[in-house]
Jmol script that loads the backbone (N, CA, C; Angstrom):
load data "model"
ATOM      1  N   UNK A   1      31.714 -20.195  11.293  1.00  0.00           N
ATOM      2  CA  UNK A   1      30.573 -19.327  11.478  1.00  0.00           C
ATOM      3  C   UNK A   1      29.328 -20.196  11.641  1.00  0.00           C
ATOM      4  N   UNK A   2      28.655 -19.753  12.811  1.00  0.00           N
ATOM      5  CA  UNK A   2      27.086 -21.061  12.935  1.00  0.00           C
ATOM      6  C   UNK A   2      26.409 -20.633  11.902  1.00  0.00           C
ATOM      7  N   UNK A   3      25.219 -21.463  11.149  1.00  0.00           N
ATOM      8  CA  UNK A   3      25.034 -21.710  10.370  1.00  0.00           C
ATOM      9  C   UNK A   3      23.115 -20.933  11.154  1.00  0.00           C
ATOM     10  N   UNK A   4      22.551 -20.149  10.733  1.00  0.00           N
ATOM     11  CA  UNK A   4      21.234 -19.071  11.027  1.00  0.00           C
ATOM     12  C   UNK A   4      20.571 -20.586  10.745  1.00  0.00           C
ATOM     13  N   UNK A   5      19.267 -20.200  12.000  1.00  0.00           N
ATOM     14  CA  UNK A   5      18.414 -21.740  11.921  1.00  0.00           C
ATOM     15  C   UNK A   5      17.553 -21.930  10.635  1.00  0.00           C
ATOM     16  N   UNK A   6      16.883 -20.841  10.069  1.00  0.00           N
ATOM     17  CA  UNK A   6      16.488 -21.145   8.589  1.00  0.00           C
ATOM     18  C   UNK A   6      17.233 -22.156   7.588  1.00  0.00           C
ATOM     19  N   UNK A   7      18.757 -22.147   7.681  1.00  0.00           N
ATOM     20  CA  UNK A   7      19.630 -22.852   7.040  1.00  0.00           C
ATOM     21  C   UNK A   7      19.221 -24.392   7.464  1.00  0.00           C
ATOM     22  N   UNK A   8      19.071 -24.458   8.597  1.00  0.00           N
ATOM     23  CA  UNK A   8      18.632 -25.875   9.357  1.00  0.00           C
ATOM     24  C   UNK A   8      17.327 -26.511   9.222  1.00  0.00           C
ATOM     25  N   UNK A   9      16.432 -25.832   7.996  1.00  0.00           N
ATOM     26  CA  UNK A   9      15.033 -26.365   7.810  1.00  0.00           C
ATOM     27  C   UNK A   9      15.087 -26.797   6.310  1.00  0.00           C
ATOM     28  N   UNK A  10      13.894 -27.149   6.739  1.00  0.00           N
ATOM     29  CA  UNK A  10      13.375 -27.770   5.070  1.00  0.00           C
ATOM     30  C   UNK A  10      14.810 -28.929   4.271  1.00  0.00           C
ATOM     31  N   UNK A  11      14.553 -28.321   3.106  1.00  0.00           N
ATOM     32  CA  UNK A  11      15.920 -29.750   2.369  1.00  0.00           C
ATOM     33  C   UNK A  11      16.290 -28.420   1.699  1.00  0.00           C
ATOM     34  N   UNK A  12      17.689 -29.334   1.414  1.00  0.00           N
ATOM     35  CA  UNK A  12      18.760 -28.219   1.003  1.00  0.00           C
ATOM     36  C   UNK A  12      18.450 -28.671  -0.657  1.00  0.00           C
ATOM     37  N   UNK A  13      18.512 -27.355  -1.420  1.00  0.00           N
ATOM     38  CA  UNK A  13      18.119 -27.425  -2.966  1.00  0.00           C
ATOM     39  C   UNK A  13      19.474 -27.747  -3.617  1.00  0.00           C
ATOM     40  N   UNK A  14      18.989 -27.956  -4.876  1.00  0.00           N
ATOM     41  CA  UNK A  14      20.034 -28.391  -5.889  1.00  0.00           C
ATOM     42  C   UNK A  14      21.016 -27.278  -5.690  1.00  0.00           C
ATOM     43  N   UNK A  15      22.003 -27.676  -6.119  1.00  0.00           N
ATOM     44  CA  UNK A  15      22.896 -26.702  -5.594  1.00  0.00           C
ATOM     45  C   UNK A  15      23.106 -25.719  -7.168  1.00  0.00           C
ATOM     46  N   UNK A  16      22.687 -25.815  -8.541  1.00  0.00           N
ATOM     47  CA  UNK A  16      22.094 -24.809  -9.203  1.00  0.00           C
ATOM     48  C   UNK A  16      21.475 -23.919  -9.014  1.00  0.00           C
ATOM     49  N   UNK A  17      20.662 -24.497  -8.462  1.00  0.00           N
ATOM     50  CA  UNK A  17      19.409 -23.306  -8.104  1.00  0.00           C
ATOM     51  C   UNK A  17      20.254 -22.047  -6.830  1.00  0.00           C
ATOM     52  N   UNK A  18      20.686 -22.809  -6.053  1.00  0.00           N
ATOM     53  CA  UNK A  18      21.683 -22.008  -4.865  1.00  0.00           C
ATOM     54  C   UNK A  18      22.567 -21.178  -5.469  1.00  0.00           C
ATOM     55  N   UNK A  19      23.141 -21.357  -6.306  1.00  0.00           N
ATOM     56  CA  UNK A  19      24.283 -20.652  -7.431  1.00  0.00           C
ATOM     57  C   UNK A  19      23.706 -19.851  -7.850  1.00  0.00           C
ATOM     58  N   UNK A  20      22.152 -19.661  -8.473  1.00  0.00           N
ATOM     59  CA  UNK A  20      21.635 -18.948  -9.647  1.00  0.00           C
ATOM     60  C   UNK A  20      21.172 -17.969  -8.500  1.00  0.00           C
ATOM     61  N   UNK A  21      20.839 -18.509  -7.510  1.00  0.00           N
ATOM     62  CA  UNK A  21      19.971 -17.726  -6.453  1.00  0.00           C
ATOM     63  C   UNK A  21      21.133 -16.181  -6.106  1.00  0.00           C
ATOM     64  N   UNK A  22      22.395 -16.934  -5.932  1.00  0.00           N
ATOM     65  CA  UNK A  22      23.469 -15.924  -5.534  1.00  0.00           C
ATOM     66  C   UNK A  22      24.046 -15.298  -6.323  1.00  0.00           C
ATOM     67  N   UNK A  23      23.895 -15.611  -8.333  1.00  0.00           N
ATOM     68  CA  UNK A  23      24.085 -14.803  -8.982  1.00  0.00           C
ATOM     69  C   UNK A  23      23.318 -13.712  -9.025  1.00  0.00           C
ATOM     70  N   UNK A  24      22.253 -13.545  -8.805  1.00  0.00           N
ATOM     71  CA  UNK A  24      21.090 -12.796  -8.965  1.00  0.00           C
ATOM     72  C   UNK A  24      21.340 -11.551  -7.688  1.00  0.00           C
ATOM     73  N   UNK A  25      21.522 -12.245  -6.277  1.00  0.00           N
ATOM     74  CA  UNK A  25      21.891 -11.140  -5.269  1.00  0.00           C
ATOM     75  C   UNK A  25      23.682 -10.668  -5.842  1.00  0.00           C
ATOM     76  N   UNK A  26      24.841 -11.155  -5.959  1.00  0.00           N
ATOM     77  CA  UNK A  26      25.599 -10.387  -6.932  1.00  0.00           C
ATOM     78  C   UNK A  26      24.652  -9.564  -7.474  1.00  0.00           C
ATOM     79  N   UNK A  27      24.073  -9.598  -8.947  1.00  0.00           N
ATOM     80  CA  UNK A  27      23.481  -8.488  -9.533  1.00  0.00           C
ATOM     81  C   UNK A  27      23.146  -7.262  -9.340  1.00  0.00           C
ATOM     82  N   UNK A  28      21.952  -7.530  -8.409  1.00  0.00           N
ATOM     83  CA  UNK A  28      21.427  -6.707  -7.181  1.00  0.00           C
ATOM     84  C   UNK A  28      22.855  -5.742  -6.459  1.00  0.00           C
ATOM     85  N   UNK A  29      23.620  -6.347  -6.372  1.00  0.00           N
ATOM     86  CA  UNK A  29      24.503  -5.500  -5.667  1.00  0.00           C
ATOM     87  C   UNK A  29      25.437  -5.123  -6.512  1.00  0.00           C
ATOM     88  N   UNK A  30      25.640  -5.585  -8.096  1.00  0.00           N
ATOM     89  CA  UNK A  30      25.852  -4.425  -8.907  1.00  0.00           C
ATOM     90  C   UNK A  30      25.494  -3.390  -9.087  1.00  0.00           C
ATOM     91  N   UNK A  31      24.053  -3.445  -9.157  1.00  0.00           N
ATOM     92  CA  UNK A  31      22.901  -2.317  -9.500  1.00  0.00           C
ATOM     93  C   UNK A  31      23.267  -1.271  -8.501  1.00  0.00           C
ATOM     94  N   UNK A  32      23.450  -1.721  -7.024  1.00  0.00           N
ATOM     95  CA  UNK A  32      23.714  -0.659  -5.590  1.00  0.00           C
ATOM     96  C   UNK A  32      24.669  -0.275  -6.339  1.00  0.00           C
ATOM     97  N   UNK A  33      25.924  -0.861  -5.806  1.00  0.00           N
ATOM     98  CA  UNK A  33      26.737  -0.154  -6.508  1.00  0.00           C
ATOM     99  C   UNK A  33      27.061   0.962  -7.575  1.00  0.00           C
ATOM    100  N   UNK A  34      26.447   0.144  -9.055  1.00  0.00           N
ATOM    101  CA  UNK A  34      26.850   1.348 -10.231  1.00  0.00           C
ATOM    102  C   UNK A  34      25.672   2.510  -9.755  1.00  0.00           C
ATOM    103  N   UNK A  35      24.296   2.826  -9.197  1.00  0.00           N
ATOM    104  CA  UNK A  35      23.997   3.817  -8.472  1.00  0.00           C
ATOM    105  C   UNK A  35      24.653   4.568  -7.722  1.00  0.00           C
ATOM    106  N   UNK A  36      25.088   4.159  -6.377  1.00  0.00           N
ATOM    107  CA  UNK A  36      26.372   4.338  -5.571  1.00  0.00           C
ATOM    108  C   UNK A  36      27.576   5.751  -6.325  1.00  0.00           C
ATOM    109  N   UNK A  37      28.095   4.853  -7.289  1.00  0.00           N
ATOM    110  CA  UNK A  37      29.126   5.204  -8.596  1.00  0.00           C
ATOM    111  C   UNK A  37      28.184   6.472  -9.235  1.00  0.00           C
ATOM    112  N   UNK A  38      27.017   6.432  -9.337  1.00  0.00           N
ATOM    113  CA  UNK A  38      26.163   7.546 -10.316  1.00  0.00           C
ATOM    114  C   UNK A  38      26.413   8.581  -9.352  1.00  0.00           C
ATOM    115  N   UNK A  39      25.962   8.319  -8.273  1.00  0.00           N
ATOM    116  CA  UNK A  39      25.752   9.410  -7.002  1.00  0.00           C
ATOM    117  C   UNK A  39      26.851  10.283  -6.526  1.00  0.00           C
ATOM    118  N   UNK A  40      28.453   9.249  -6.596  1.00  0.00           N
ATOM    119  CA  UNK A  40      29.211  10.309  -6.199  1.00  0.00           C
ATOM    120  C   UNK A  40      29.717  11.265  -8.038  1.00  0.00           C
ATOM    121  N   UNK A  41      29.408  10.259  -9.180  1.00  0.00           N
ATOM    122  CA  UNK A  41      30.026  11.056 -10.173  1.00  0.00           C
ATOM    123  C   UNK A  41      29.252  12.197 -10.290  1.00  0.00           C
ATOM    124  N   UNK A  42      27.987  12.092 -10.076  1.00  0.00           N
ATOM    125  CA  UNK A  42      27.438  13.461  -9.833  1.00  0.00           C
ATOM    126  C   UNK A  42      27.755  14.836  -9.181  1.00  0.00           C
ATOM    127  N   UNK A  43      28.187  13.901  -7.868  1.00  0.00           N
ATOM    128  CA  UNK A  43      28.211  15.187  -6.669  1.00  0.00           C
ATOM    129  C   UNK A  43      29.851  15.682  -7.196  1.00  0.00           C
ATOM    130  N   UNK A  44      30.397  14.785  -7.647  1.00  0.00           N
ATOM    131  CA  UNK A  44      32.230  14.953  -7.681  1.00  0.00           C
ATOM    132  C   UNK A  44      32.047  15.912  -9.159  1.00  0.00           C
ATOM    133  N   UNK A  45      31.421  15.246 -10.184  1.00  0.00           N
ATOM    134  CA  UNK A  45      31.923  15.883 -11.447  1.00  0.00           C
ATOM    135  C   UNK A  45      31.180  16.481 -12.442  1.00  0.00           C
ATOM    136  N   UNK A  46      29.514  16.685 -11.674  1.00  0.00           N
ATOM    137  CA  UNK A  46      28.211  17.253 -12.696  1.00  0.00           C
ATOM    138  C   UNK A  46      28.109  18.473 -12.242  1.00  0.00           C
ATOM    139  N   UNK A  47      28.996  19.142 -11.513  1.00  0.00           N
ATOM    140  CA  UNK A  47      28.296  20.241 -10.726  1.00  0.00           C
ATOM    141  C   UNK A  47      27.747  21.684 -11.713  1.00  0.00           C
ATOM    142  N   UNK A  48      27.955  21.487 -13.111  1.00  0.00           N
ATOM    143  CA  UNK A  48      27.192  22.826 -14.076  1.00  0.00           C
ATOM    144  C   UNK A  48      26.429  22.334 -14.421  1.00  0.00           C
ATOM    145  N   UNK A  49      25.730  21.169 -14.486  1.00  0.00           N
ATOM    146  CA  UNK A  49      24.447  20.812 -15.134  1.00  0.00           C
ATOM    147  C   UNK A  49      23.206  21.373 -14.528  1.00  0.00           C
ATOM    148  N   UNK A  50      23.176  22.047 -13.160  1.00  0.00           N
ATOM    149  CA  UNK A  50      22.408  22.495 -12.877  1.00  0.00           C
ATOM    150  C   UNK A  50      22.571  22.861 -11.128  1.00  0.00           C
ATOM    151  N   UNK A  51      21.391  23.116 -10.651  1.00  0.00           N
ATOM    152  CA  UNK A  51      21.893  23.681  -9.203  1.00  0.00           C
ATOM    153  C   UNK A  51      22.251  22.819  -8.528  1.00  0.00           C
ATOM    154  N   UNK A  52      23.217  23.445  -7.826  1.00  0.00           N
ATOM    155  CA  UNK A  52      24.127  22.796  -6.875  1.00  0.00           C
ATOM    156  C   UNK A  52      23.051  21.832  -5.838  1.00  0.00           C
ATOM    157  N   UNK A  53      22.533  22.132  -5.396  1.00  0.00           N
ATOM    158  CA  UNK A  53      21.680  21.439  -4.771  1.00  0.00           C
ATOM    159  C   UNK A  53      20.787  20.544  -5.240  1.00  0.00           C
ATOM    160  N   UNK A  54      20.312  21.206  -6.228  1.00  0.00           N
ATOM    161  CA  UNK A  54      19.432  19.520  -6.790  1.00  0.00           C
ATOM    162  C   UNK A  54      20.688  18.766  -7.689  1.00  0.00           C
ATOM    163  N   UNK A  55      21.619  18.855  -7.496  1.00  0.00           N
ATOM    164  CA  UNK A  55      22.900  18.075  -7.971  1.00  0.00           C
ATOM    165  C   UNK A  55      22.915  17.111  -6.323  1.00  0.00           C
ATOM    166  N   UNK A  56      23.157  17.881  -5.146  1.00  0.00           N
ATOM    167  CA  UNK A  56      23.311  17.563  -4.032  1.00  0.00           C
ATOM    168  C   UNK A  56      22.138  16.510  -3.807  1.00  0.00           C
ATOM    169  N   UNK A  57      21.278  16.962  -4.011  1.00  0.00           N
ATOM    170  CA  UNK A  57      19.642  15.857  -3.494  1.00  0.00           C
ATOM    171  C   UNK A  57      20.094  14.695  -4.507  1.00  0.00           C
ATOM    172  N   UNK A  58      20.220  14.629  -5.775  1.00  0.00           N
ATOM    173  CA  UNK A  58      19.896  13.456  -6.855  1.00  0.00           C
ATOM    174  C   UNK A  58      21.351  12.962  -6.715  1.00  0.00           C
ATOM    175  N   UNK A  59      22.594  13.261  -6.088  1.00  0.00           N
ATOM    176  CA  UNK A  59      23.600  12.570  -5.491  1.00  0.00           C
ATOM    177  C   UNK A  59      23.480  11.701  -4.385  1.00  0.00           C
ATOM    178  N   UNK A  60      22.904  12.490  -3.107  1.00  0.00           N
ATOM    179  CA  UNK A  60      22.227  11.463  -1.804  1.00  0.00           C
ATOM    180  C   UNK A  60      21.405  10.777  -2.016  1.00  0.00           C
ATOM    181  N   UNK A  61      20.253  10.933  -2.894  1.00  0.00           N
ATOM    182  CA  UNK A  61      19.183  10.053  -3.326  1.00  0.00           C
ATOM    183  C   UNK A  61      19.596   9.127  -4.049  1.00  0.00           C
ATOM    184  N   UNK A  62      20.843   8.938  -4.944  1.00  0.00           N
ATOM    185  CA  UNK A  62      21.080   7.602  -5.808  1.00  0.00           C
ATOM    186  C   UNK A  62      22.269   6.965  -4.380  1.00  0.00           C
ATOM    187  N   UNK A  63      22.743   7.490  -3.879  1.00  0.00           N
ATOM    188  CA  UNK A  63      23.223   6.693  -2.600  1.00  0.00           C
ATOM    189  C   UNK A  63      22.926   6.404  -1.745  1.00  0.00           C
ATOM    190  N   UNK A  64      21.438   7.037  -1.181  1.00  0.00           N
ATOM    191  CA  UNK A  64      20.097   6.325  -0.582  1.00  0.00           C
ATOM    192  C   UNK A  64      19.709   4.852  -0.770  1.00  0.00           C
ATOM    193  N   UNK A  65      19.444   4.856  -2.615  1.00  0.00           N
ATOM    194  CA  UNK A  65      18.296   4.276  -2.555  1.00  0.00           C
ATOM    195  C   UNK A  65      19.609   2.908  -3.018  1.00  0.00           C
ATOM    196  N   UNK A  66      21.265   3.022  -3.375  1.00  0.00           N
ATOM    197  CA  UNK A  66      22.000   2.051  -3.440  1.00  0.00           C
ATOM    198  C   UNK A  66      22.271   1.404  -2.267  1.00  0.00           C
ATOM    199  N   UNK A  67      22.331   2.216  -1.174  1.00  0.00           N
ATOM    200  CA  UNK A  67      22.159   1.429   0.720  1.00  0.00           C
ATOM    201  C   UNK A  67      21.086   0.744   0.915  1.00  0.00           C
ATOM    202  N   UNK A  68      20.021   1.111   0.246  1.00  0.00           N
ATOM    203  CA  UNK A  68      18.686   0.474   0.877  1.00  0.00           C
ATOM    204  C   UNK A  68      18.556  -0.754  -0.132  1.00  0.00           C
ATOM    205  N   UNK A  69      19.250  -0.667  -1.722  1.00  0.00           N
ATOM    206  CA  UNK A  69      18.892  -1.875  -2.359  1.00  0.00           C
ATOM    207  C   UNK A  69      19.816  -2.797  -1.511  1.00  0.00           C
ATOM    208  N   UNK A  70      21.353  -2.360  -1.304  1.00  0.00           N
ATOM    209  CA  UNK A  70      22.284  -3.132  -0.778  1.00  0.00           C
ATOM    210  C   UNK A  70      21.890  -4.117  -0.008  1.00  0.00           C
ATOM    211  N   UNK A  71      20.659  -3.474   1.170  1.00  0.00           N
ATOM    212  CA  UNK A  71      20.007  -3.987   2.068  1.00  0.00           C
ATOM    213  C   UNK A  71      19.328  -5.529   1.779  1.00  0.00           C
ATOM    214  N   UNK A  72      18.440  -4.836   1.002  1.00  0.00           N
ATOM    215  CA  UNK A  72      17.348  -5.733   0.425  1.00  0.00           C
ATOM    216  C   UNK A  72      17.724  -7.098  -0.542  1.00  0.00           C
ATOM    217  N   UNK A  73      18.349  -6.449  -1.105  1.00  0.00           N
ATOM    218  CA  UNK A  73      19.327  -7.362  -1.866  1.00  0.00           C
ATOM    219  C   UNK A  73      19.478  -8.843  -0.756  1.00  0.00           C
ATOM    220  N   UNK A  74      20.091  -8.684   0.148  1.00  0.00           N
ATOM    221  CA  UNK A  74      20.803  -9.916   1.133  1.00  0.00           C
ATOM    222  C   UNK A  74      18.816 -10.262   1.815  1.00  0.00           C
ATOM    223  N   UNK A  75      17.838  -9.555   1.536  1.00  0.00           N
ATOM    224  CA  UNK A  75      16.505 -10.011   2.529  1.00  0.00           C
ATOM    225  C   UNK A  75      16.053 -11.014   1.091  1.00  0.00           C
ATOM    226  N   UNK A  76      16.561 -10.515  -0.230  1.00  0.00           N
ATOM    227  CA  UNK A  76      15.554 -11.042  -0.995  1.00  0.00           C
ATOM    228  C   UNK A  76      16.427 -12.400  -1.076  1.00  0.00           C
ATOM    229  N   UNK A  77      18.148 -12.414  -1.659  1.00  0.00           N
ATOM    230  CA  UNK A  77      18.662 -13.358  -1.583  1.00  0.00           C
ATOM    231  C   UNK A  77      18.328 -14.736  -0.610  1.00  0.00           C
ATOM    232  N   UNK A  78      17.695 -14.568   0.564  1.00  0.00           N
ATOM    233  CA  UNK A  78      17.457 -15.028   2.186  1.00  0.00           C
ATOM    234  C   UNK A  78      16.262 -15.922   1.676  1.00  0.00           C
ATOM    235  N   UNK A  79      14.974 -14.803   1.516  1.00  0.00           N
ATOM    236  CA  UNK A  79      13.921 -15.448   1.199  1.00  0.00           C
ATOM    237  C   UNK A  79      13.430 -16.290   0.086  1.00  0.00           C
ATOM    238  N   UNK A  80      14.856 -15.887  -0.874  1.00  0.00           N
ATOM    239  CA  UNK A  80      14.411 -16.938  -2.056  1.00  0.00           C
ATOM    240  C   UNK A  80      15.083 -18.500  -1.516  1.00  0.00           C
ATOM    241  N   UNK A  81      15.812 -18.313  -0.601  1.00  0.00           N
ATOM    242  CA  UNK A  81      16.309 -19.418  -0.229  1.00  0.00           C
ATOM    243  C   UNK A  81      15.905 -20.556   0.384  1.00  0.00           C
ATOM    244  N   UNK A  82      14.911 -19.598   1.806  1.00  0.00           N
ATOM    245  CA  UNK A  82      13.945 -19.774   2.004  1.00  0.00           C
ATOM    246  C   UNK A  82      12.760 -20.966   1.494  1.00  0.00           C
ATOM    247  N   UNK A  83      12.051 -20.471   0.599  1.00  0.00           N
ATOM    248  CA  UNK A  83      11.337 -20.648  -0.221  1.00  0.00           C
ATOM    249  C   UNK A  83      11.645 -21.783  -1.116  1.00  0.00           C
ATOM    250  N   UNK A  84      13.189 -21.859  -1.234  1.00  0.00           N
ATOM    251  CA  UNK A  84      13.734 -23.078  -2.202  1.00  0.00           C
ATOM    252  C   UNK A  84      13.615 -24.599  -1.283  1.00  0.00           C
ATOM    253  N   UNK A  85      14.264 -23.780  -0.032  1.00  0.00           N
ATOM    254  CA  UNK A  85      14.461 -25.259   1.011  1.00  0.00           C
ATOM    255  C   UNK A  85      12.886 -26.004   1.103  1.00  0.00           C
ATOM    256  N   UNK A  86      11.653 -25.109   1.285  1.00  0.00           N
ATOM    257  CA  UNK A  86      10.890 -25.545   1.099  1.00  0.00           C
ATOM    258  C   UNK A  86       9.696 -26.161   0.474  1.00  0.00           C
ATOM    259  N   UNK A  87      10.200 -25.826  -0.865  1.00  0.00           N
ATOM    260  CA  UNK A  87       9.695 -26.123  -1.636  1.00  0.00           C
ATOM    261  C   UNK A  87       8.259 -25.404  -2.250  1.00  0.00           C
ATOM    262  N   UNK A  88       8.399 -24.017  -1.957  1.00  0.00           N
ATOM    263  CA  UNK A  88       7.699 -22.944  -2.327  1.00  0.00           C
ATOM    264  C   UNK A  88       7.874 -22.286  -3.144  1.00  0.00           C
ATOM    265  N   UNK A  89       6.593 -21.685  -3.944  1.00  0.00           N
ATOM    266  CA  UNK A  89       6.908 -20.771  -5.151  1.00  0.00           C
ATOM    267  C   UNK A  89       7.946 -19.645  -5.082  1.00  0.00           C
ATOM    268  N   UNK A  90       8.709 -19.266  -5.438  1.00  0.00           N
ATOM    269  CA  UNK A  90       9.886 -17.463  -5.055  1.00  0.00           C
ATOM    270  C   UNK A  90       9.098 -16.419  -4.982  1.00  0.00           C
ATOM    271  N   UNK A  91       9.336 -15.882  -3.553  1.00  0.00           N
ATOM    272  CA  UNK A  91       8.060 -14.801  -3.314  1.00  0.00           C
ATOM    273  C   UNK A  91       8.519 -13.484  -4.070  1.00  0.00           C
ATOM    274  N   UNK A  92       7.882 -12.807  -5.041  1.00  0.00           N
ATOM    275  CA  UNK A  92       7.797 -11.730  -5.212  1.00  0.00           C
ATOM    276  C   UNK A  92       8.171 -10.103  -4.232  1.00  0.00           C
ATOM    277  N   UNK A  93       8.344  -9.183  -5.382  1.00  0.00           N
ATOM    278  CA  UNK A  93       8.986  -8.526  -4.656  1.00  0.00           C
ATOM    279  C   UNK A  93       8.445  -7.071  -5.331  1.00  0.00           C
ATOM    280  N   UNK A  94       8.325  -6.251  -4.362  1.00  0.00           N
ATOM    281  CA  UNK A  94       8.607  -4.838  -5.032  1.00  0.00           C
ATOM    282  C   UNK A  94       9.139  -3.769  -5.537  1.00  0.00           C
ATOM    283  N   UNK A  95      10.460  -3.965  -4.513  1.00  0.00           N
ATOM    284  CA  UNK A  95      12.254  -3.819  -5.507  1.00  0.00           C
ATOM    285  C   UNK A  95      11.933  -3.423  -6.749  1.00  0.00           C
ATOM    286  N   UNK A  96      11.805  -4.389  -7.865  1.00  0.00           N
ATOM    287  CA  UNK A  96      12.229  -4.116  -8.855  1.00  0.00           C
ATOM    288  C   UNK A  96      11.276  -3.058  -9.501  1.00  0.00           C
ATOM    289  N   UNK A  97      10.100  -2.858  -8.928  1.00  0.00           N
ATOM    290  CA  UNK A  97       9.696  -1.753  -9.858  1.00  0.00           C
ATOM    291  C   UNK A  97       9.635   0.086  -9.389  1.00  0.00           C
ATOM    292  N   UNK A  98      10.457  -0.279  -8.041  1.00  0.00           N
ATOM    293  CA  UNK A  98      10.597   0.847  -7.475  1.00  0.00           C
ATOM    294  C   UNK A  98      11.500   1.283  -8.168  1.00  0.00           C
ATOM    295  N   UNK A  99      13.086   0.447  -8.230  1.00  0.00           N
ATOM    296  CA  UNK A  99      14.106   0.493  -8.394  1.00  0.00           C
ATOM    297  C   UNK A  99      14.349   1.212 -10.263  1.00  0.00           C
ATOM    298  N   UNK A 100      12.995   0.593 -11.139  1.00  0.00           N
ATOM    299  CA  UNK A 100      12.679   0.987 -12.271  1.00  0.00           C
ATOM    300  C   UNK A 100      12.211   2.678 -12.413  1.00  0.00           C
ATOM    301  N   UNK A 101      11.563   2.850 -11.309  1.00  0.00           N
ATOM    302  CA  UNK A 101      11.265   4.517 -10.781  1.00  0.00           C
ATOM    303  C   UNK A 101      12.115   5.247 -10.842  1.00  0.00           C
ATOM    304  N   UNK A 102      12.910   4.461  -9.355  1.00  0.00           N
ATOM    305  CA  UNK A 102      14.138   5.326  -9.416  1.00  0.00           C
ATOM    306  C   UNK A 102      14.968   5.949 -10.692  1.00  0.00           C
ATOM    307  N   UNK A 103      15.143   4.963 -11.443  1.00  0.00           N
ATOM    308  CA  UNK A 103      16.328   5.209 -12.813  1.00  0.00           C
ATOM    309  C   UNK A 103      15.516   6.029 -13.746  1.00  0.00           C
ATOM    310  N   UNK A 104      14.115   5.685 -14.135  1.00  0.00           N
ATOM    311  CA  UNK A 104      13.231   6.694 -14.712  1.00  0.00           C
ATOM    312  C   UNK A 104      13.241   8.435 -14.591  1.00  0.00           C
ATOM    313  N   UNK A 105      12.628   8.462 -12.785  1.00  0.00           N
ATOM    314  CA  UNK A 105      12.644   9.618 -12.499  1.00  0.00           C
ATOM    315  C   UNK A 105      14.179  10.141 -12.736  1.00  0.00           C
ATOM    316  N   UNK A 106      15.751   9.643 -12.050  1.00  0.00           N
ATOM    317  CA  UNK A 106      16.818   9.884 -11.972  1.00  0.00           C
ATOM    318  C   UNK A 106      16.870  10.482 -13.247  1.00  0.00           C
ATOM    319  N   UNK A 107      16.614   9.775 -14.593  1.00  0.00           N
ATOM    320  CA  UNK A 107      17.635  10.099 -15.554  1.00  0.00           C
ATOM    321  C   UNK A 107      16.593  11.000 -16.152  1.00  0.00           C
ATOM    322  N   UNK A 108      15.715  11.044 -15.861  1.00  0.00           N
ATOM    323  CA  UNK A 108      14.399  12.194 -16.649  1.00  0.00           C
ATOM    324  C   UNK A 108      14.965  13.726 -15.820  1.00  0.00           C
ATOM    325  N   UNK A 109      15.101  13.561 -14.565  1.00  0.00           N
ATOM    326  CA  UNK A 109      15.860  15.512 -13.838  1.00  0.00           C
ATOM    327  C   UNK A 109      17.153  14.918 -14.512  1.00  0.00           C
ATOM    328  N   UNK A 110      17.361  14.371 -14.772  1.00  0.00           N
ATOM    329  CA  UNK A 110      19.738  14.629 -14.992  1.00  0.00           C
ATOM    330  C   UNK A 110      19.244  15.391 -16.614  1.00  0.00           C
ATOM    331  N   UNK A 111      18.218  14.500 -17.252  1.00  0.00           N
ATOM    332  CA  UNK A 111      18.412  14.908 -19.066  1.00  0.00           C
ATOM    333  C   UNK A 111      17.594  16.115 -18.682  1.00  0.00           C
ATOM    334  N   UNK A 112      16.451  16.218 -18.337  1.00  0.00           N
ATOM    335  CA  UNK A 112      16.044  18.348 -17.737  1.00  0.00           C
ATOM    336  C   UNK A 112      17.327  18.715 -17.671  1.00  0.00           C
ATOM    337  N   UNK A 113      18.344  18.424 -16.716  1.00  0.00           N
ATOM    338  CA  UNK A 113      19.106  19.779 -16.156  1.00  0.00           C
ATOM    339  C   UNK A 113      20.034  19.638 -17.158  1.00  0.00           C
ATOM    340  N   UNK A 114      20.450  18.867 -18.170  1.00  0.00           N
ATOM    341  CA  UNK A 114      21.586  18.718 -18.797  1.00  0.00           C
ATOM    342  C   UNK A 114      20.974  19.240 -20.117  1.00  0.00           C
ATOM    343  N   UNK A 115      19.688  19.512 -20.506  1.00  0.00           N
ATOM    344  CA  UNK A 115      19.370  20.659 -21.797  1.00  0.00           C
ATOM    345  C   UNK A 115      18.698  21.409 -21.512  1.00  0.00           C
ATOM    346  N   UNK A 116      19.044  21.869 -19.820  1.00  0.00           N
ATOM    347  CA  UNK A 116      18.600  23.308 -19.267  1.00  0.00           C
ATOM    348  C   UNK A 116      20.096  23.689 -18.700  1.00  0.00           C
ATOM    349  N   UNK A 117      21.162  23.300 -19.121  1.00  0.00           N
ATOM    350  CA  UNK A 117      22.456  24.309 -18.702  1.00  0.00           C
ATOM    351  C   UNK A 117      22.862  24.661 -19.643  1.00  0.00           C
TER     352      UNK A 117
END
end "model"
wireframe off; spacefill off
backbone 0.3
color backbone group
């Protein structure tokens, strides 16, 4: 597989830092995932906790927003890499405090509808 020309700049980092860099996107794509996992146990096995439809929305919406971390996940993995070859600070991100929203708002309607059924 050719090797993307970013790979071809700057100096290649300790190869720790490269490891830690790719534990971290793993993570990230735990997080998609067990969302992912929230979204269909919802749609598959919550269906009396409340209306069918806002069961339906907060099912697509945690498998939304697990596609779009999925995404991001491999942009942030990229740019921290980025950033390593060159010897730049790790650019920040907004991910994580969206992603903190998400689970907030998520589990604040699941606990409403689950001591409103």
């Amino acid at each position: 597989m050719p090797q993307p020309q970013w790979r071809r700049e700057g100096e290649e980092p300790d190869y720790r830092f490269t490891l830690a860099n790719e534990r971290t996107f793993l993570a990230w794509i735990r997080t998609a995932l067990a969302l992912l996992a929230g979204g269909v146990l919802l749609f598959e096995f919550a269906p009396s906790i409340g209306p069918r439809g806002l069961v339906l929305v907060l099912a697509v919406g945690l498998a939304v927003v697990a596609a779009v971390l999925g995404g991001l996940s491999y942009v942030r993995w990229r740019a921290n890499e980025i950033a390593m070859r060159h010897g730049r600070p790790l650019p920040g991100s907004i991910v994580i405090p969206i992603l903190a929203a998400v689970a907030l708002l998520s589990g604040a309607v699941i606990a409403i509808m689950i001591l409103t059924a």
